[in-house]
C-alpha positions in Angstrom: 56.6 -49.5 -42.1 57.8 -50.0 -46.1 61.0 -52.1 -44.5 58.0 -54.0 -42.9 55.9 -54.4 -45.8 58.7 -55.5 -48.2 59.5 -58.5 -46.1 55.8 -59.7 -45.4 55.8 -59.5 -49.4 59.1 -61.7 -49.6 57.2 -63.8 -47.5 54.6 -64.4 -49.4 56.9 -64.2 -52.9 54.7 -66.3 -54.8 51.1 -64.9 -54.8 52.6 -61.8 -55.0 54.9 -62.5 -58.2 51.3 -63.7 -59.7 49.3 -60.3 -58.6 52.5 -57.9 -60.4 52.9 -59.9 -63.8 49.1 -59.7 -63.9 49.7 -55.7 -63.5 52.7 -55.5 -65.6 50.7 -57.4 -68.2 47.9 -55.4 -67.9 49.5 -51.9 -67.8 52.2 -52.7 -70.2 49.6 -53.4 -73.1 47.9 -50.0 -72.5 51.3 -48.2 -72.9 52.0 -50.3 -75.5 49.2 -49.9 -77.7 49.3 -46.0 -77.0 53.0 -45.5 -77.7 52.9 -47.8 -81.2 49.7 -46.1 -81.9 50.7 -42.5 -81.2 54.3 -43.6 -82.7 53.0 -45.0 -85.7 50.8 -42.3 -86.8 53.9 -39.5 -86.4 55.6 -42.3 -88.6 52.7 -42.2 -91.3 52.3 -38.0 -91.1 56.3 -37.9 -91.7 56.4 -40.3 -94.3 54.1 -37.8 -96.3 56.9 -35.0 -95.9 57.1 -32.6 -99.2 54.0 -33.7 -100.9 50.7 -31.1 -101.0 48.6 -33.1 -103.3 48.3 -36.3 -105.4 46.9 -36.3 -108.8 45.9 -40.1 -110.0 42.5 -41.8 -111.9 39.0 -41.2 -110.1 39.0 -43.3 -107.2 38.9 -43.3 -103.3 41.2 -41.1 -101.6 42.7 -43.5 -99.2 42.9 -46.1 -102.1 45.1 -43.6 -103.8 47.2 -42.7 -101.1 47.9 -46.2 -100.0 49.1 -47.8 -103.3 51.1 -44.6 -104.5 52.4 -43.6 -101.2 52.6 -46.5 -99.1 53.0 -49.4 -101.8 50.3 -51.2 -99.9 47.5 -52.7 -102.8 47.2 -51.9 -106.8 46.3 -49.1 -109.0 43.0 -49.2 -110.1 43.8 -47.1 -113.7 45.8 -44.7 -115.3 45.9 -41.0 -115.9 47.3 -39.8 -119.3 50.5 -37.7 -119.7 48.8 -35.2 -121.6 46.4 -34.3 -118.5 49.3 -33.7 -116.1 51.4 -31.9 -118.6 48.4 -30.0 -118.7 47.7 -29.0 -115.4 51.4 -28.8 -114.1 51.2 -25.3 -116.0 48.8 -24.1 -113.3 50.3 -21.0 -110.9 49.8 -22.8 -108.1 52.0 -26.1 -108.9 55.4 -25.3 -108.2 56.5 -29.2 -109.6 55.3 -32.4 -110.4 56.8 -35.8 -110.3 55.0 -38.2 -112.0 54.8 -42.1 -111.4 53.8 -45.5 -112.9 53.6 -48.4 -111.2 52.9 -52.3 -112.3 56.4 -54.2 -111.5 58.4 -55.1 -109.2 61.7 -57.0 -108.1 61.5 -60.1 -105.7 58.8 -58.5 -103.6 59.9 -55.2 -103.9 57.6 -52.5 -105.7 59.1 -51.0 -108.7 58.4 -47.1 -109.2 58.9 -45.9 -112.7 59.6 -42.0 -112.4 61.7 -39.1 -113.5 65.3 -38.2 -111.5 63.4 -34.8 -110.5 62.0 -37.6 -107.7 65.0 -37.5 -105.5 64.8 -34.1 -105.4 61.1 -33.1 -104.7 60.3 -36.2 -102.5 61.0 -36.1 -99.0 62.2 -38.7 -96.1 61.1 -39.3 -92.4 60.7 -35.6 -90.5 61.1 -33.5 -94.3 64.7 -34.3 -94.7 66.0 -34.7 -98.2 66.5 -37.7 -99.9 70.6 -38.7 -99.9 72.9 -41.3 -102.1 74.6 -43.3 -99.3 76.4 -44.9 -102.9 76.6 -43.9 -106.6 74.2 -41.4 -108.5 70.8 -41.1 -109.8 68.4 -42.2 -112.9 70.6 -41.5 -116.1 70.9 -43.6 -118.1 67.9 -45.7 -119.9 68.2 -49.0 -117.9 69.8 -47.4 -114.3 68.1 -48.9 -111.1 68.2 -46.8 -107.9 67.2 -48.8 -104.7 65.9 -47.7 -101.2 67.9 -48.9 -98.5 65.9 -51.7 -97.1 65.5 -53.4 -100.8 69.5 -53.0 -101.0 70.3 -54.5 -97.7 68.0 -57.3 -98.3 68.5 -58.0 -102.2 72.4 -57.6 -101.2 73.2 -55.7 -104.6 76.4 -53.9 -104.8 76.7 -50.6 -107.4 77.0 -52.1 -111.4 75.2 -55.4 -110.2 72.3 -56.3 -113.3 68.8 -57.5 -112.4 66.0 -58.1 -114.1 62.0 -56.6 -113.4 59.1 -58.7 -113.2 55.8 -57.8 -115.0 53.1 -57.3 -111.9 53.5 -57.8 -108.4 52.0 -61.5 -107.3 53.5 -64.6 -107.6 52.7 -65.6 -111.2 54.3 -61.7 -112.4 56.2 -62.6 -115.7 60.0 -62.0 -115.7 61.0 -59.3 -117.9 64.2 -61.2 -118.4 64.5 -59.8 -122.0 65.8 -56.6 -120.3 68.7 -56.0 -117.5 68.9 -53.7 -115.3 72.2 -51.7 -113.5 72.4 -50.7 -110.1 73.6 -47.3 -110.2 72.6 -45.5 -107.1 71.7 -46.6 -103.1 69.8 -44.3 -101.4 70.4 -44.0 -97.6 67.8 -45.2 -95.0 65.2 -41.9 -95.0 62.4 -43.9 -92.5 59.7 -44.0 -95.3 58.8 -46.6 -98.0 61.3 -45.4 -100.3 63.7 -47.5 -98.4 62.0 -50.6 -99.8 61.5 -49.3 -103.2 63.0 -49.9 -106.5 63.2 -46.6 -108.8 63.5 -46.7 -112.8 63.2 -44.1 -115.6 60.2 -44.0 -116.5 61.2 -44.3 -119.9 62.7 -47.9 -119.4 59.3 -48.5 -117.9 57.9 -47.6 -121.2 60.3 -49.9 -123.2 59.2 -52.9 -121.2 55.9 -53.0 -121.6 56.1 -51.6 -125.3 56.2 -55.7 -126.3 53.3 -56.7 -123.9 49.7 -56.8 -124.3 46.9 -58.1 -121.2 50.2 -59.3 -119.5 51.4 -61.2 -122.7 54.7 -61.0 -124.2 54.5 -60.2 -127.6 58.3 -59.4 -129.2 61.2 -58.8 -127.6 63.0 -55.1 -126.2 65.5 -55.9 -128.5 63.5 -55.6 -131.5 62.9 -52.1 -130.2 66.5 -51.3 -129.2 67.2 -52.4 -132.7 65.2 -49.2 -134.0 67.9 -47.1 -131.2 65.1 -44.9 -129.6 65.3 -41.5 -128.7 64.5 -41.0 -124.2 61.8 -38.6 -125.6 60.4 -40.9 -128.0 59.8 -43.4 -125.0 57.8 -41.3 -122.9 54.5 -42.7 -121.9 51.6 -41.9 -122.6 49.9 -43.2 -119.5 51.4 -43.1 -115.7 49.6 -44.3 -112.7 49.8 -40.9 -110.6 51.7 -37.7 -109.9 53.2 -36.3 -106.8 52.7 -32.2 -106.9 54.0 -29.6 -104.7 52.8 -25.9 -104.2 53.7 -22.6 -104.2 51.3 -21.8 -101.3 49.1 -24.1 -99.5 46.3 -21.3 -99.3 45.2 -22.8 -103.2 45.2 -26.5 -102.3 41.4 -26.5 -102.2 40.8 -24.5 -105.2 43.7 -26.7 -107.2 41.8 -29.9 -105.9 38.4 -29.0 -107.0 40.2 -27.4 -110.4 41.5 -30.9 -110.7 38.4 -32.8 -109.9 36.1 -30.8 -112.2 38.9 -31.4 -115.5 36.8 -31.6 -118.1 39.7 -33.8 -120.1 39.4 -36.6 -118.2 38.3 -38.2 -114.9 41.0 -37.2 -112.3 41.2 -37.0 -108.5 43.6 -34.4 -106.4 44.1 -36.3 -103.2 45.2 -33.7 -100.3 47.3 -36.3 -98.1 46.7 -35.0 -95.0 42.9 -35.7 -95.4 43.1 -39.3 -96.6 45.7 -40.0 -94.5 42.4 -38.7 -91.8 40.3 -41.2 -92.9 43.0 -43.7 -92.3 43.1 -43.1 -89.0 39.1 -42.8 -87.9 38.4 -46.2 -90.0 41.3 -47.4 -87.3 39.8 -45.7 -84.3 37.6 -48.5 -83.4 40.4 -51.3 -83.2 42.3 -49.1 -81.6 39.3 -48.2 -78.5 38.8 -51.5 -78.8 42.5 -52.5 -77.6 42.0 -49.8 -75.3 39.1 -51.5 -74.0 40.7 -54.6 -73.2 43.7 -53.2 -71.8 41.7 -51.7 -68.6 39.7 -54.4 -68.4 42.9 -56.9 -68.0 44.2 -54.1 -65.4 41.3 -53.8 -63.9 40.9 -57.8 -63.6 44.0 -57.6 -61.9 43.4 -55.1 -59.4 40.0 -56.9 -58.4 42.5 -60.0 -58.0 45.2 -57.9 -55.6 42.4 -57.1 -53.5 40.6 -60.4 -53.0 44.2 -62.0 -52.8 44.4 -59.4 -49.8 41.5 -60.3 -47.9 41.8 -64.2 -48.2 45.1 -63.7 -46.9 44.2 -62.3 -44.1 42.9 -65.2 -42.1 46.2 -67.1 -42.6 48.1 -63.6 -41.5 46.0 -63.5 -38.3 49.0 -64.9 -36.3 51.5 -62.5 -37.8 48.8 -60.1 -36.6 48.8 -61.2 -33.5 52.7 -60.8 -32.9 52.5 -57.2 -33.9 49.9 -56.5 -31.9 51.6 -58.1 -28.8 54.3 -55.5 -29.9 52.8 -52.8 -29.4 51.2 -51.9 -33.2 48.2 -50.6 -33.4 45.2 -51.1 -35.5 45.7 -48.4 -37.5 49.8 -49.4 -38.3 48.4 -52.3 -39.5 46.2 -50.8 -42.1 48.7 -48.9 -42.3 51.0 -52.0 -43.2 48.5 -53.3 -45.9 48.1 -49.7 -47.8 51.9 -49.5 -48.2 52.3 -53.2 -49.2 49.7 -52.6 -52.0 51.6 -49.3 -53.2 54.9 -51.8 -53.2 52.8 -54.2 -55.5 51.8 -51.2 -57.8 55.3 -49.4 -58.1 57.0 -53.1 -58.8 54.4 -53.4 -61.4 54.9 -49.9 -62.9 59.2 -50.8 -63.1 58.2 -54.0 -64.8 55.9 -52.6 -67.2 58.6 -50.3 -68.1 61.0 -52.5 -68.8 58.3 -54.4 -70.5 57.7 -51.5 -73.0 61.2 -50.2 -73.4 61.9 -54.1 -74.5 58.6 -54.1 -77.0 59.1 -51.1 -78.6 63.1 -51.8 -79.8 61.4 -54.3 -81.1 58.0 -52.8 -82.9 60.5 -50.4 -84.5 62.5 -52.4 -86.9 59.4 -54.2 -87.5 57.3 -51.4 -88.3 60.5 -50.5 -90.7 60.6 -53.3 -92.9 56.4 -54.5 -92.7 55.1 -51.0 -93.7 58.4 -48.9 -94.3 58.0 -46.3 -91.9 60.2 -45.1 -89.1 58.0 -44.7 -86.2 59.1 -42.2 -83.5 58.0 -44.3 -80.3 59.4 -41.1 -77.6 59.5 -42.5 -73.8 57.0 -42.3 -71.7 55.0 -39.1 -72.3 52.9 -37.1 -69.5 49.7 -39.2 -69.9 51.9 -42.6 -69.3 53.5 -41.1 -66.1 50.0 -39.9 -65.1 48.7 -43.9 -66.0 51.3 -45.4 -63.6 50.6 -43.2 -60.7 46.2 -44.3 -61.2 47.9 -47.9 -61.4 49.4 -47.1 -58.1 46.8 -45.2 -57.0 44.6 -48.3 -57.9 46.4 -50.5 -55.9 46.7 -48.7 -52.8 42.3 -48.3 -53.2 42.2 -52.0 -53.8 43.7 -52.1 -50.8 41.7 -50.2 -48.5 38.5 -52.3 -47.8 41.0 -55.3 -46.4 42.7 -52.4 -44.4 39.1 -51.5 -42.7 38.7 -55.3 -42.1 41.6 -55.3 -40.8 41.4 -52.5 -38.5 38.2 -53.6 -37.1 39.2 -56.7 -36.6 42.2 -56.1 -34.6 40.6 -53.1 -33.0 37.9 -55.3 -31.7 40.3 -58.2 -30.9 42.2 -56.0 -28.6 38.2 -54.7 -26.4 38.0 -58.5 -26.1 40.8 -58.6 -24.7 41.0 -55.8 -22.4 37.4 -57.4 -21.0 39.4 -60.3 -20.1 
């Protein structure tokens, strides 16, 4: 019967292509927005590897998170050394890495922060962050850079750059003050890669000449004065990164932190930001959904009435396997295994369709928000999606099949009359 069925739908190549690209399509975007979703948010979780809480200025959580973890918008103020020093002598904190941010390199965010960084801070999955060439921060005006930057920038170990003051297009060039590549940090999945890292005392010297984004006097008037590291520690940063000795105290650390009676603070718990991340996406993502079985479903509704308007111009094939010897119900037979045929050509397609989208999502995903999604193959749900799509197909098939049969069935008492 399936040898049967496969040439009637050879016959009939071109409606049919039609009916399985409008399944593929259909089934391939609800895989595909399910994988990159589910990938995606495994990407985000990993990225946040090794960090139990984020002290910064009072603002929203997700604000916080996004411009300190994921480079993605500006800091909204600054927290003062003092405070952190302060608080990094609480129990609970087992280490602090402090940040500033403001600058950046050719579209590349520049973090300002301590060498204790690339130990604490964490790559794709919790492994640790590696030099794939030379070392870390030592010096006052060393310049580490995450892969991506690297590849892209193409700067070699001992190549000089200069920092520009802000991120947009008008950012001022601190061109008073080079830079040195001394360390490349392999790929870790995360935005490090695209980040550039500085002391966070060269940081300091920068902006020591500037004032409201005005150059004032030159770094060499301060280098003139041959300042001590210590002496060029700021006074303000934008955030810290903290870890703990046991997460059991994260709640009573953040609400330590957001009562300090110093000055106004936040304590960010990643985990719960990154939360609201996810439910202020929840409706685009239901709403992809949405469309996704609606396009499938378009295309089932257009299998089946394909099926029954071709019936009429299959009545003399019909009629030849009738005189044959089939039987009514080998014909519906025939129908039902020609529309499971449709819907396992349509599940290989939209396979291949996905396998071929997400190689590409990937990379993408890597260098638009710097994580390293893990997009698995197709999980349980997906199988059980592609058997309802065949499932579907074969149903869509069944009220031509009971035309069918009745019509063949009463043909032949017509006959027999005769």
């Amino acid at each position: 019967m399936f040898q049967l069925a496969l040439q009637s739908l050879r016959f009939r190549a071109l409606p049919v292509s039609l009916i399985v690209l409008s399944l593929t399509l259909g089934l391939s975007l609800i895989l595909i927005v399910d994988r990159i979703q589910e990938g995606t948010r495994r990407g985000f979780e990993q990225t946040l590897s090794g960090v139990d809480l984020i002290i910064g200025p009072r603002s929203g959580d997700l604000q916080m998170l996004l411009y300190t973890v994921f480079h993605l918008g500006n800091p909204t103020n600054n927290v003062t050394s003092q405070s952190i020093d302060a608080l990094s002598k609480d129990p609970t904190i087992a280490w602090t890495v402090p940040i500033a941010l403001g600058d950046s390199h050719r579209g590349f965010r520049v973090i300002a922060t301590d060498p204790s960084y690339f130990d604490h801070i964490r790559g794709a999955g919790g492994a640790p962050l590696r030099f794939a060439q030379g070392t870390t921060l030592s010096a006052l005006n060393d310049v580490v850079l995450g892969a991506t930057a690297a590849e892209r920038l193409g700067y070699t170990l001992g190549q000089t750059l200069f920092l520009s003051h802000g991120s947009g297009p008008m950012s001022a060039a601190h061109d008073d003050y080079a830079f040195k590549v001394a360390g490349i940090l392999a790929p870790t999945g995360t935005p490090t890669d695209q980040a550039v890292f500085i002391r966070l005392e060269g940081f300091t010297l920068l902006h020591l000449g500037w004032q409201s984004g005005t150059r004032l006097f030159s770094t060499e008037r301060i280098l003139a004065t041959q300042p001590r590291l210590e002496d060029l520690r700021p006074r303000e940063i934008t955030a810290a990164f903290v870890g703990v000795n046991s997460r059991l105290q994260l709640f009573r650390l953040q609400r330590t932190i957001n009562e300090y009676p110093e000055e106004a603070l936040s304590g960010v718990l990643p985990g719960v930001a990154l939360g609201q991340l996810w439910s202020l996406l929840g409706m685009a993502d239901r709403a992809f959904n949405l469309l996704a079985w609606i396009i499938l479903g378009v295309a089932v509704v257009s299998m089946m009435t394909m099926t029954i308007t071709s019936l009429d111009a299959r009545h003399r094939e019909m009629s030849i396997l009738r005189a044959v010897g089939a039987s009514p119900q080998y014909l519906s037979g025939l129908l039902l295994a020609e529309a499971a045929l449709i819907g396992v050509a349509a599940s290989v397609c939209a396979m291949a369709l996905v396998g071929l989208v997400s190689l590409w999502a990937r990379p993408w995903l890597e260098t638009t928000l710097g994580i390293s999604p893990e997009l698995a193959w197709l999980s349980a749900e997906d199988w059980l999606t592609l058997g309802g799509v065949i499932l579907a197909g074969v149903a869509s098939a069944v009220i031509p099949a009971i035309l069918l049969y009745r019509s063949t069935l009463q043909h032949g008492l017509m006959e027999r009359r005769t």
